[in-house]
C-alpha positions in Angstrom: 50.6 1.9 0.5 48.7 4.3 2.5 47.1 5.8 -0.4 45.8 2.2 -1.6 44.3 2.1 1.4 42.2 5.8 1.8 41.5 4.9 -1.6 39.8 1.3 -1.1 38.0 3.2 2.3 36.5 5.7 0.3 35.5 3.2 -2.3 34.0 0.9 -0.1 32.2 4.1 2.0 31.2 5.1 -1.5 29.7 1.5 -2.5 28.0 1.1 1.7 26.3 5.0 0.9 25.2 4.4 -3.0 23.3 1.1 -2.1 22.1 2.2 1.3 20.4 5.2 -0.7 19.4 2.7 -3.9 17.2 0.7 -1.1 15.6 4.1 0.4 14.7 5.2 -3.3 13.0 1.8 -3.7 10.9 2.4 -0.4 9.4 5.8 -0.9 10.7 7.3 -4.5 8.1 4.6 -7.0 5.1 5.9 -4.8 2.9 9.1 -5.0 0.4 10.5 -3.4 -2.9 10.6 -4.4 -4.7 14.0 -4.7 -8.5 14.3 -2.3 -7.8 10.8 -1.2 -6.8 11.1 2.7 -3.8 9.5 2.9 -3.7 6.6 0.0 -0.5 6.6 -2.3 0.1 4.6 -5.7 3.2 3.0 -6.3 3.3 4.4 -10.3 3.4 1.8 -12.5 2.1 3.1 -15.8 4.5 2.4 -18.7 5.2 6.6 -19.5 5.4 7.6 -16.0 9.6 8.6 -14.7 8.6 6.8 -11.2 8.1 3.4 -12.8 11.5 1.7 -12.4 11.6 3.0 -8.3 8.1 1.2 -8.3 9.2 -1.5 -10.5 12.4 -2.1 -8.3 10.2 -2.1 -4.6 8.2 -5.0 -6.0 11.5 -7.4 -7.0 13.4 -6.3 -3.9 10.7 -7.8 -1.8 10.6 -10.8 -3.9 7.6 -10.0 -5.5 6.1 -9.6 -9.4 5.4 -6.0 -10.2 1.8 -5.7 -11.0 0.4 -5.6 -14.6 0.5 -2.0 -16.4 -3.6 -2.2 -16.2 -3.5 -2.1 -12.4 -3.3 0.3 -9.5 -1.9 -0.6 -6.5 -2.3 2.1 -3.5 -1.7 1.7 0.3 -1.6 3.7 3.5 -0.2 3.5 6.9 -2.3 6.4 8.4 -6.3 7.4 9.0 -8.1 10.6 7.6 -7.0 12.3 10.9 -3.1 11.4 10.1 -3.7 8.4 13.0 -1.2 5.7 12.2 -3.2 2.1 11.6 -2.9 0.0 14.5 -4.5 -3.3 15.4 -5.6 -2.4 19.1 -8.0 0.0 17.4 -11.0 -0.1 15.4 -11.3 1.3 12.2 -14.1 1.9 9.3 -13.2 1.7 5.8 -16.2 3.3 3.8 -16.3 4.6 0.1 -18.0 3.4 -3.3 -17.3 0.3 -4.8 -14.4 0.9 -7.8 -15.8 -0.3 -10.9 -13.1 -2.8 -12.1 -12.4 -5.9 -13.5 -11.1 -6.9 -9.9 -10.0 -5.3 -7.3 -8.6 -6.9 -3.8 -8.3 -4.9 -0.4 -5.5 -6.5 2.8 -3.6 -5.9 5.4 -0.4 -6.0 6.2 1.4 -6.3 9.4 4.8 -4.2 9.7 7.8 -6.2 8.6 5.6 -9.0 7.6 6.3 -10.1 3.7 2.7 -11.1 3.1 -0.6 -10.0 3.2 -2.6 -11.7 6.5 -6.2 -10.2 5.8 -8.2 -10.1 2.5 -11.2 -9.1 1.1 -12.0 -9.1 -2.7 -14.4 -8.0 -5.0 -15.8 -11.6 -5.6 -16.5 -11.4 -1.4 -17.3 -8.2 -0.4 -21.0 -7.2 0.5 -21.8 -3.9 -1.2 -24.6 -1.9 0.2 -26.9 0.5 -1.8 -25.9 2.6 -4.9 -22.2 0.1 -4.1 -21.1 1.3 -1.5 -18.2 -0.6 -0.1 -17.9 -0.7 4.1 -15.6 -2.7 6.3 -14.1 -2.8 9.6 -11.4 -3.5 10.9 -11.0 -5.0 14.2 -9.1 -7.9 15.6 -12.6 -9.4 17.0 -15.4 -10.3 14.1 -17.8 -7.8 12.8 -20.7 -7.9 10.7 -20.7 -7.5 7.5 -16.9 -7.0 5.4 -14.5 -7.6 7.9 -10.6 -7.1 7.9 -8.6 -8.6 11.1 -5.2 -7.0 11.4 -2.4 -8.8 12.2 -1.7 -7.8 15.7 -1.7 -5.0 17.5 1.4 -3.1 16.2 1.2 -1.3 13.0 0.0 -2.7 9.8 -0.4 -1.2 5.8 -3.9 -1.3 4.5 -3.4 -2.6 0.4 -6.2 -1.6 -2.0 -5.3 -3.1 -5.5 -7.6 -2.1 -8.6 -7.4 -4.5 -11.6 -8.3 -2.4 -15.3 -10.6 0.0 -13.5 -13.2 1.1 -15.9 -12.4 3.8 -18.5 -13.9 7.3 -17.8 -14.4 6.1 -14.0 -12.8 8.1 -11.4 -10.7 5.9 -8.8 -12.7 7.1 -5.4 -10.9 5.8 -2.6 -12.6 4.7 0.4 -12.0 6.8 3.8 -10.5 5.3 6.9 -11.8 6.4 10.5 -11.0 5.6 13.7 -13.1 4.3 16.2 -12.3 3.1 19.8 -9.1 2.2 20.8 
């Protein structure tokens, strides 16, 4: 009897352990980051690339669709400076405009399911030779604005729908401003 029962603990240790790491792998292990883009990462999607099922498996274990094989999805949690995104400071987003089919940048509040700020290619203002510039602040701006949730923490979302061929995928820089 009592080895029935070390058995059934180590089984059941062995079953807690395996899907405690499953759910870390499907945080970090389906995401990459980006080289000379500041702190952006891209959940890998692409249909050849050994990351894909992690990536795959974040998306359904938050009760989302994957997004299409055509598009990129990258996000960050930090400035250029390594300053973690907080909405009690200000922050400008600046880089060119991705030439794409679509493409959709939000925010999203720490252990919040769903994106609270958005602004998409069909809205944004571009200024000259398309440059895209935003901030983000809880109080309006001027120009492409972004509220963030609250003030804790929040994930700044840039998705790129079928980017055009040839184009490289410039990311725009974050900066902090006053706090």
């Amino acid at each position: 009897m009592r080895i029935f029962n070390s058995s059934t603990i180590f089984i059941v240790a062995g079953v807690a352990l395996g899907l405690g790491s499953a759910l870390q792998s499907l945080e970090t292990w389906g995401m990459q980051s980006v080289a000379d883009s500041g702190g952006w990462k891209e959940w890998r999607l692409g249909p050849d690339d050994n990351l894909r099922p992690y990536a795959v498996g974040h998306f359904l274990a938050a009760g989302s669709v994957p997004t299409p094989v055509s598009t990129h999805y990258f996000v960050r949690d930090l400035d250029d400076d390594g300053n973690s995104l907080r909405g009690d400071c200000i922050f400008a987003l600046d880089g060119p405009a991705i030439s794409a089919r679509w493409w959709s940048l939000s925010l999203q509040g720490s252990g919040v399911a769903k994106a609270q700020a958005i602004l998409s290619a069909g809205r944004a203002i571009l200024g000259s030779e398309r440059q895209l510039r935003a901030t983000i602040d809880l109080h309006p701006t001027p120009g492409n604005w972004l509220q963030p949730p609250d003030t804790g923490p929040f994930t700044l979302n840039y998705v790129v729908s079928e980017p055009e061929q040839g184009q490289p995928l410039t990311l725009p820089h974050v900066k902090k401003g006053n706090c």
